[in-house]
C-alpha positions in Angstrom: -11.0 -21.1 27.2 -10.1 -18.8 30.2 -9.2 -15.3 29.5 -6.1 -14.8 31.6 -7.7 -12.7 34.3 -10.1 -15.6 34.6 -7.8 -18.5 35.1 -5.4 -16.2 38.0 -8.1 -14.0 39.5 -8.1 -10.2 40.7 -4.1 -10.4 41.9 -1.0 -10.8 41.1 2.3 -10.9 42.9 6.1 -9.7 41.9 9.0 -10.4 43.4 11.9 -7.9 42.6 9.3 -5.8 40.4 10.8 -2.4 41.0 13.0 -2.4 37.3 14.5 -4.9 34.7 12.1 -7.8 33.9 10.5 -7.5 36.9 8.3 -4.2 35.6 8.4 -6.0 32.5 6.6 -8.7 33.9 4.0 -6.0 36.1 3.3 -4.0 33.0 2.6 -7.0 31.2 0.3 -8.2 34.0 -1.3 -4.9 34.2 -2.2 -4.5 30.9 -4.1 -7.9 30.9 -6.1 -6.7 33.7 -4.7 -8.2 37.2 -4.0 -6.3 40.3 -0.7 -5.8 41.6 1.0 -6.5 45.0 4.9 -5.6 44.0 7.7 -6.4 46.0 11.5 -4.8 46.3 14.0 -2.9 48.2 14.0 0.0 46.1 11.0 2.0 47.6 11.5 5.1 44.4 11.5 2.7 41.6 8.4 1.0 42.7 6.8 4.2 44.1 7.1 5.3 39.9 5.9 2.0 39.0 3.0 1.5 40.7 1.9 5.4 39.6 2.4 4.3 36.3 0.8 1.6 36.1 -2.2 2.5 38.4 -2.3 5.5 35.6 -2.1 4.2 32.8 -3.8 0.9 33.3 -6.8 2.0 36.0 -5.4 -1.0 38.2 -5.0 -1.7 42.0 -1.2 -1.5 42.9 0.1 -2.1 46.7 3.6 -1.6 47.3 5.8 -3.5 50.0 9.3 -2.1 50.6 10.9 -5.6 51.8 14.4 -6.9 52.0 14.2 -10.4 50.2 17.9 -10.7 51.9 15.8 -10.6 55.6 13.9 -14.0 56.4 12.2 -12.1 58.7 10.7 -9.3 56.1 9.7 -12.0 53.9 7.8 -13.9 57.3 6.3 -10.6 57.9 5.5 -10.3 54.2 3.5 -13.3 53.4 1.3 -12.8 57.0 0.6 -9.2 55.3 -0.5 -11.3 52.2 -3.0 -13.9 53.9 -6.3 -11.6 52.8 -5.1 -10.6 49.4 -6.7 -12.8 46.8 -3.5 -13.4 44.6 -3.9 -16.1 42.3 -0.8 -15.0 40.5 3.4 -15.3 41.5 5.9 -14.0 39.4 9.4 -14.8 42.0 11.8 -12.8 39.9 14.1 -11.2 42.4 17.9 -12.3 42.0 21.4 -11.5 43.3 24.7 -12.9 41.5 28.2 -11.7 42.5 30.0 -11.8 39.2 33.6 -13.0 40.2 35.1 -16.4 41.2 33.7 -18.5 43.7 36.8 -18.4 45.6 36.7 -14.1 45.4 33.4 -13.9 46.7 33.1 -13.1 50.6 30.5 -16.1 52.7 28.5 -13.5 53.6 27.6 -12.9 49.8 27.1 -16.7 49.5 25.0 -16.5 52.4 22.7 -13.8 51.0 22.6 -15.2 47.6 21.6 -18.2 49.2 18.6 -16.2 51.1 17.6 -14.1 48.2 17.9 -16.9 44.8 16.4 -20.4 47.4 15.0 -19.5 50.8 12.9 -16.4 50.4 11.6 -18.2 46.8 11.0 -21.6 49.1 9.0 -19.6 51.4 6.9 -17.7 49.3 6.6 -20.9 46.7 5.8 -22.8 49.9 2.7 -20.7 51.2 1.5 -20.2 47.8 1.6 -23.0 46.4 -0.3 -25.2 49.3 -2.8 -21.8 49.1 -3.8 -22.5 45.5 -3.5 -26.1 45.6 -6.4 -26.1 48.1 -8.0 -23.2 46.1 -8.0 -25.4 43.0 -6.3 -22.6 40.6 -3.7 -20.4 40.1 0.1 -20.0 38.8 3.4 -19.8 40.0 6.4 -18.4 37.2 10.4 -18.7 39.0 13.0 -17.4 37.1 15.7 -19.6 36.2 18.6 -18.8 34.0 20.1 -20.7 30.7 23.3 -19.9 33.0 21.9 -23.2 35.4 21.6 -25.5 32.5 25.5 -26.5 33.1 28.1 -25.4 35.4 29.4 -22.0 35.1 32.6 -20.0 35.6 32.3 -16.4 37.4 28.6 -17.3 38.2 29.2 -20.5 39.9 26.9 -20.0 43.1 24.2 -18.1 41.0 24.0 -20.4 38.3 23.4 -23.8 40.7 20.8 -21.5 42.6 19.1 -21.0 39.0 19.8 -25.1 38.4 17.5 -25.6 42.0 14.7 -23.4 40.6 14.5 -24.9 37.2 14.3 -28.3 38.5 12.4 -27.5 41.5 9.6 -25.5 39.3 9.5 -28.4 36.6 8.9 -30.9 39.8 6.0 -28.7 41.3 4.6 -28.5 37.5 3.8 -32.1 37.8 2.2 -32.3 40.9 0.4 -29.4 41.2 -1.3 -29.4 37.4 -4.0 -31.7 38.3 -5.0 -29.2 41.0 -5.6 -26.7 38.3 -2.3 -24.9 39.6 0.1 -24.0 36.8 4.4 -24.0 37.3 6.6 -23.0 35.1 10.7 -22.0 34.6 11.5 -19.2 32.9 14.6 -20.2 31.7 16.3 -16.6 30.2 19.2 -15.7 28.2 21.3 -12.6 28.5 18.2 -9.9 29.1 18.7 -5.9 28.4 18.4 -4.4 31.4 19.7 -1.8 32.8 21.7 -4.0 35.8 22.6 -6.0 32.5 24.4 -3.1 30.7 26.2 -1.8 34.3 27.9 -5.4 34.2 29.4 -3.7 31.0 29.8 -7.2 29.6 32.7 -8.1 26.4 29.7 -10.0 24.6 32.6 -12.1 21.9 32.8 -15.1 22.0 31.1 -18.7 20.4 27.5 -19.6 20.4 26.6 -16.3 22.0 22.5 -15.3 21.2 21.5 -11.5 20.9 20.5 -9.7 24.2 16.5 -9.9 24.6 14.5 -7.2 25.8 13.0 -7.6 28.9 9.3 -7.1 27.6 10.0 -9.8 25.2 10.9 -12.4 28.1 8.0 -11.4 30.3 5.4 -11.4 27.3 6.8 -15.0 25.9 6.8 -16.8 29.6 3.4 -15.5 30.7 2.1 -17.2 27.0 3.5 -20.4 28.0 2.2 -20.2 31.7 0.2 -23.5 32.0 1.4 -25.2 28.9 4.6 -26.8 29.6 7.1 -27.4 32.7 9.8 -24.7 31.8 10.5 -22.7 29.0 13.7 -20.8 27.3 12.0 -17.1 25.8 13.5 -16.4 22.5 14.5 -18.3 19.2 18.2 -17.7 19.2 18.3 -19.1 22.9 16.6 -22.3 22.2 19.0 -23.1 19.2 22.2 -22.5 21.0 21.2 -25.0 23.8 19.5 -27.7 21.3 22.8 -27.0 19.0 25.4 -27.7 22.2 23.0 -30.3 23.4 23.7 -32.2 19.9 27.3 -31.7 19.5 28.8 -31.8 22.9 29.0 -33.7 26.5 28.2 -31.6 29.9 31.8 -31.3 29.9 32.6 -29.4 26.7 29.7 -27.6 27.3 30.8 -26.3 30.8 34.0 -25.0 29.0 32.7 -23.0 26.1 30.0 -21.4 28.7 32.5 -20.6 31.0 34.8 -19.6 28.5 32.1 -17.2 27.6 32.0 -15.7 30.8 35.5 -15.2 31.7 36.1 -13.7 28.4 33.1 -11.2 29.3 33.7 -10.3 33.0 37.7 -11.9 33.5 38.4 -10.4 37.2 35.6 -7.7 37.3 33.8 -7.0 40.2 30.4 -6.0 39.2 27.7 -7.5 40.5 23.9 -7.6 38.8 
């Protein structure tokens, strides 16, 4: 079999890499070998990154400060990208007002809409007709167990999440026979530090233990080219086979929500 380097080649990509499970998923990478190209808006966090990691692991890094929010920067972005050889594309960047639909201003819609759906069509787009003609590679979208029903506070992210898991699981299909691999990363409540400054009241039922962010990136990358889409961690997997077994969509949607509104009732944090 392929060692990993062999099967996605010198380069990989990162969207939203600068913190959280984003440099989770680049120190991962790193430390099987790959180059990185990483992406984000926060040009200090990444600038430490990439130092690390070009330290520590004696890899390639290239940094690009871009707005994800700005369909223009991301344009610009993959015309920078054309002579890199990235075989590689981790879309992890995210933005989810937590409050009700209703509370949240159009223009957050609007860039939630650009950030979670049209920047990851664009890039999932050129890369995936790139590699599809190259014969190889791997594309890895977060999704969230938040998308598997509807859900209160998070309405507008969760659907967004909804779009990626289906629209991953789709491209899965149709690209594995062109040696291209797609999966979902379909994640639970993950400990990072945008996590913690939602200051969430985690009480409630059917509520899994927070996983580490190495732990997600780690479990995904092992299921890369084995299977459609894929929920990291044990706890995770049981609650949604247990509320699969014992209840409808509907019940479902109500102990979720439930969930959330106990957590984040009217706050106005946003992660």
């Amino acid at each position: 079999m392929k060692s990993f380097k062999q099967k996605y080649g010198d380069w990989a990509l990162i969207l939203g890499a600068a913190e959280g499970l984003g440099a989770a998923f680049a120190k991962e990478i790193a430390h099987k070998g790959l180059n990185l190209v990483l992406v984000d808006v926060q040009k200090s966090k990444l600038n430490s990154l990439s130092e690390e990691l070009s330290s520590i692991y004696k890899i390639k890094v290239e940094n690009r400060i871009v707005d994800l929010a700005q369909e223009n920067q991301v344009r610009f972005l993959i015309e920078e990208l054309v002579d890199f050889d990235i075989g590689l594309v981790i879309y992890n960047a995210t933005f989810s007002p937590i409050k009700e639909f209703t509370d949240v201003d159009l223009s957050d819609h609007e860039k939630l809409i650009q950030i979670n759906l049209k920047s990851t069509l664009l890039i999932t787009d050129y890369f995936s007709k790139r590699m599809k003609e190259q014969g190889e590679g791997g594309i890895l979208l977060m999704s969230s167990m938040s998308g598997l029903q509807g859900t209160a506070m998070v309405a507008h992210y969760a659907a967004s999440k909804a779009y990626l898991m289906v629209l991953a699981e789709g491209l899965w299909y149709e690209l594995k026979d062109y040696g291209v691999d797609v999966l979902a990363c379909i994640a639970g409540a993950t400990g990072t530090q945008n996590y913690y400054d939602t200051k969430p009241n985690r009480k409630g039922l059917i509520i899994p233990p927070i996983m580490t962010p190495e732990d997600v990136a780690r479990q995904s990358l092992n299921k890369l080219g084995k299977q459609p889409s894929y929920i990291p961690g044990f706890w995770n997997r049981f609650a949604v086979w247990f509320s699969k077994l014992l209840f409808g969509r509907k019940t479902s949607t109500i102990l979720v929500s439930e969930n959330l509104v106990r957590m984040y009732g009217n706050k106005k944090a946003t992660h």
